[in-house]
SERO-4910 file (N, C-alpha, C, O; in steps of 0.05 Angstrom, whole numbers):
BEGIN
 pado doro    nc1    nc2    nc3   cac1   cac2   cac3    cc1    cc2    cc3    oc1    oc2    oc3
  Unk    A     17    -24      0      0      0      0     18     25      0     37     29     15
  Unk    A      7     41    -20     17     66    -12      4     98    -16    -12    101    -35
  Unk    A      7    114     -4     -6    142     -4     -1    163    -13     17    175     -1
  Unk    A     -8    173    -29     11    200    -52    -11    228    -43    -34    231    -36
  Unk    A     10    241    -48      0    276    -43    -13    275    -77     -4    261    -95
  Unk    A    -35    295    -78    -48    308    -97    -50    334    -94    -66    345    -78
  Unk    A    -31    347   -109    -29    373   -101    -15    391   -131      4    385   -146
  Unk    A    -29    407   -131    -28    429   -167    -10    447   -158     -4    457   -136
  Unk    A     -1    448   -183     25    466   -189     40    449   -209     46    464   -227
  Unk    A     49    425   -214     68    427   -239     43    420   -253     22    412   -244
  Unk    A     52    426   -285     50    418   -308     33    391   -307      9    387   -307
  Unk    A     63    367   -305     45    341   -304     62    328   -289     86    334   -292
  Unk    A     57    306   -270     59    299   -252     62    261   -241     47    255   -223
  Unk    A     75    244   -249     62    219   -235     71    212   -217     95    210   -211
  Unk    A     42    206   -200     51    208   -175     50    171   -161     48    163   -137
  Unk    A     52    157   -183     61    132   -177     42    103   -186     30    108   -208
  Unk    A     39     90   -181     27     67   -202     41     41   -184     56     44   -165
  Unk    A     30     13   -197     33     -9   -208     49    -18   -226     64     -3   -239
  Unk    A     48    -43   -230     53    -60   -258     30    -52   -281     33    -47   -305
  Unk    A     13    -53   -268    -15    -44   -281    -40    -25   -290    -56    -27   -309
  Unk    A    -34     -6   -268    -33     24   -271    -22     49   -253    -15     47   -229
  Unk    A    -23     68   -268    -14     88   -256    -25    119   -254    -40    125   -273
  Unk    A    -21    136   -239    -37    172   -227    -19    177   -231      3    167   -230
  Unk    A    -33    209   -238    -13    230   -248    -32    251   -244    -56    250   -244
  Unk    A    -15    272   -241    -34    300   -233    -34    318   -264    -14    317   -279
  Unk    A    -52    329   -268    -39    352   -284    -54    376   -289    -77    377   -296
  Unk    A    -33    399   -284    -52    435   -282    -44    449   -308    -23    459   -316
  Unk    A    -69    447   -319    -69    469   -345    -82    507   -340   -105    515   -337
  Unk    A    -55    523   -343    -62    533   -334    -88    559   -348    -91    547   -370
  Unk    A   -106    581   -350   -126    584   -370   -120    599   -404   -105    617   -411
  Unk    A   -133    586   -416   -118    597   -448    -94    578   -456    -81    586   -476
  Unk    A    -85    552   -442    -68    533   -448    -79    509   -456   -103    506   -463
  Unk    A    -61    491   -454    -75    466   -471    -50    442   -465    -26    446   -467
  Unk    A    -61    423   -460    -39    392   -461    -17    381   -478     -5    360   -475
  Unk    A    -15    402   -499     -2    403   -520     -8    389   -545    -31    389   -552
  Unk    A     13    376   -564      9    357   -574    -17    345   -582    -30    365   -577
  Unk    A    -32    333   -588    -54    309   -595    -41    286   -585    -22    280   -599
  Unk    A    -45    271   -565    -40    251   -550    -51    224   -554    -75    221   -551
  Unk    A    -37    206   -561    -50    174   -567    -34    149   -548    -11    143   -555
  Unk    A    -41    140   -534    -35    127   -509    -35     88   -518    -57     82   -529
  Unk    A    -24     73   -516    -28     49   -520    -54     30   -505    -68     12   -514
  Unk    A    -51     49   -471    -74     38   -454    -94     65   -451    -93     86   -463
  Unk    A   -109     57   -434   -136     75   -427   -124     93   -412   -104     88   -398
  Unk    A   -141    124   -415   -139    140   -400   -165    144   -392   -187    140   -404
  Unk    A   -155    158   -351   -185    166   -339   -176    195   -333   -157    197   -317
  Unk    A   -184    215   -345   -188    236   -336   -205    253   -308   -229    258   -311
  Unk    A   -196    260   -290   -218    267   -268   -215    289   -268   -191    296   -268
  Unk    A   -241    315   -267   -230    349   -261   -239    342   -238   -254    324   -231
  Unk    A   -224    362   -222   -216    364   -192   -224    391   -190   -240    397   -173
  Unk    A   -213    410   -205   -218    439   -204   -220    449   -227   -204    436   -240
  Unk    A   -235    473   -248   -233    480   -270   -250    463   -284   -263    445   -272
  Unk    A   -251    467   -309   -264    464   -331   -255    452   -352   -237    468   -359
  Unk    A   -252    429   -373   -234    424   -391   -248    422   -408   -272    418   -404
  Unk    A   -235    425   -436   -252    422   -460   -238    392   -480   -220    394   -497
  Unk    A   -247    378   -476   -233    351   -491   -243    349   -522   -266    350   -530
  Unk    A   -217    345   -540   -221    345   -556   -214    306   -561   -192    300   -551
  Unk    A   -228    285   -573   -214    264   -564   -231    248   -598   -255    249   -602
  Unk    A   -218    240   -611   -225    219   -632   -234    247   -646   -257    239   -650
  Unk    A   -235    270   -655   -245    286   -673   -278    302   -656   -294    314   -670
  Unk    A   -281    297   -626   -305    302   -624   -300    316   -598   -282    310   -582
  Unk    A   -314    331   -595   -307    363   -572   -333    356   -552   -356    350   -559
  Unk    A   -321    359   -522   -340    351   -497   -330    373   -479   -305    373   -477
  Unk    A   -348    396   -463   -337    398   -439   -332    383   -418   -354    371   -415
  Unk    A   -322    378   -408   -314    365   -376   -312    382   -351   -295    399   -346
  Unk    A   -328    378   -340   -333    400   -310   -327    389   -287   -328    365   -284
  Unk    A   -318    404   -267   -309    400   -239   -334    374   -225   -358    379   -219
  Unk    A   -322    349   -223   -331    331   -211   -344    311   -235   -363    295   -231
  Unk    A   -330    315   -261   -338    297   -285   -304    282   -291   -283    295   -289
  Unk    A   -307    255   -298   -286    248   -306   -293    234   -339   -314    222   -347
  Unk    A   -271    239   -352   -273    231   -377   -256    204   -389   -232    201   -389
  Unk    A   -271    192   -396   -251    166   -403   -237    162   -441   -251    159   -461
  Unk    A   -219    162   -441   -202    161   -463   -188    127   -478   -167    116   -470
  Unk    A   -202    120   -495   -202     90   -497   -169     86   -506   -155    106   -500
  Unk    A   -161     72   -513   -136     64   -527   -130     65   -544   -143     53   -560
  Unk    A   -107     80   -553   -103     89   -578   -116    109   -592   -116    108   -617
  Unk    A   -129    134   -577   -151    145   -592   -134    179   -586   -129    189   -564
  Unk    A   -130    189   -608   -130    220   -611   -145    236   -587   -169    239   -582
  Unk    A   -121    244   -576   -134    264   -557   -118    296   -538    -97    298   -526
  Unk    A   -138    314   -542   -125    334   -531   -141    345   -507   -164    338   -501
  Unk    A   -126    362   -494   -140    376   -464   -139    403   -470   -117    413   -475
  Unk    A   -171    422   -468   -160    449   -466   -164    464   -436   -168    448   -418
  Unk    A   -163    479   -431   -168    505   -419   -173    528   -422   -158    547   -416
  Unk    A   -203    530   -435   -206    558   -446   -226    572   -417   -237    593   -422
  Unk    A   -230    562   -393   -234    577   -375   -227    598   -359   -211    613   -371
  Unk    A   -232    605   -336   -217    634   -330   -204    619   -306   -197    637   -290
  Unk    A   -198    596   -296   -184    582   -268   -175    562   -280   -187    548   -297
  Unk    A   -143    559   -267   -120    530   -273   -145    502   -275   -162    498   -257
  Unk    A   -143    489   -293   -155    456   -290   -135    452   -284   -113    461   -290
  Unk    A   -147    429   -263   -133    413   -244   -139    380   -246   -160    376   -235
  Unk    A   -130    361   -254   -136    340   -263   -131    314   -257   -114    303   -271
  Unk    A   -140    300   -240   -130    267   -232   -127    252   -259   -146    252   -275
  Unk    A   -102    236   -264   -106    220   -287    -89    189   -277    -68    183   -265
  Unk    A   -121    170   -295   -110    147   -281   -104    125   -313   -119    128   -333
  Unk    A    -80    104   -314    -70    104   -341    -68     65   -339    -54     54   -323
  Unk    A    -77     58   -349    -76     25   -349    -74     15   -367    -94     17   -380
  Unk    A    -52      1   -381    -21      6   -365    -13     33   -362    -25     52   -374
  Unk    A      9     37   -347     18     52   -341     33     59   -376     38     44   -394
  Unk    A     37     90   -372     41    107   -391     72    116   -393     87    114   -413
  Unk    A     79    129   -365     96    147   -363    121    135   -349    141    149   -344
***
C-alpha cells in the first residue's frame, strides 16, 4: 500500500502506479492546452478536480466539468484544453501505465 499527495502546481505529474496502472496530476493553466494530440497504447481516466476542460478526443469536442471524469479508450487521438478563467486541475489514471 501506498499514499501519494495530490497537489497542483506542476505541469504534469506521476505520482506513482503499479505493474498495471498508474496517477498523475496535471494543471493546465487558463488559455493553455496539453499540448500535442496525444495517443496512449492503454486507457486513459481523466478526473476534473478543479476548473473546466474542454476535450477534444477521436475528432469530437466535450466539456468536462469540476466533478466529471472523462474516459479516453486506447489508442484514440486526444487533446485537453483550458479555455476557462481558473488552472484545470486534473487526476489521471493510465492502465497500463504510460509514463
Amino acid at each position: 500500500m501506498r499514499i501519494v499527495n495530490v497537489r497542483k502546481g506542476e505541469f504534469f505529474k506521476v505520482l506513482g502506479g503499479t505493474e498495471k496502472s498508474q496517477i498523475a496530476v496535471m494543471s493546465i493553466k487558463p488559455g493553455e492546452d496539453s499540448g500535442e494530440e496525444g495517443v496512449h497504447t492503454g486507457d486513459q481516466i481523466l478526473y476534473v478536480i478543479d476548473g473546466e476542460a474542454r476535450a477534444v478526443v477521436a475528432g469530437e469536442e466535450e466539456k468536462v466539468k469540476q466533478g466529471e471524469a472523462l474516459i479516453i479508450p486506447a489508442k484514440t487521438k486526444h487533446r485537453i484544453y483550458n479555455d476557462g478563467p481558473k488552472e484545470l486541475f486534473s487526476l489521471n489514471f493510465y492502465a497500463p501505465p504510460q509514463y
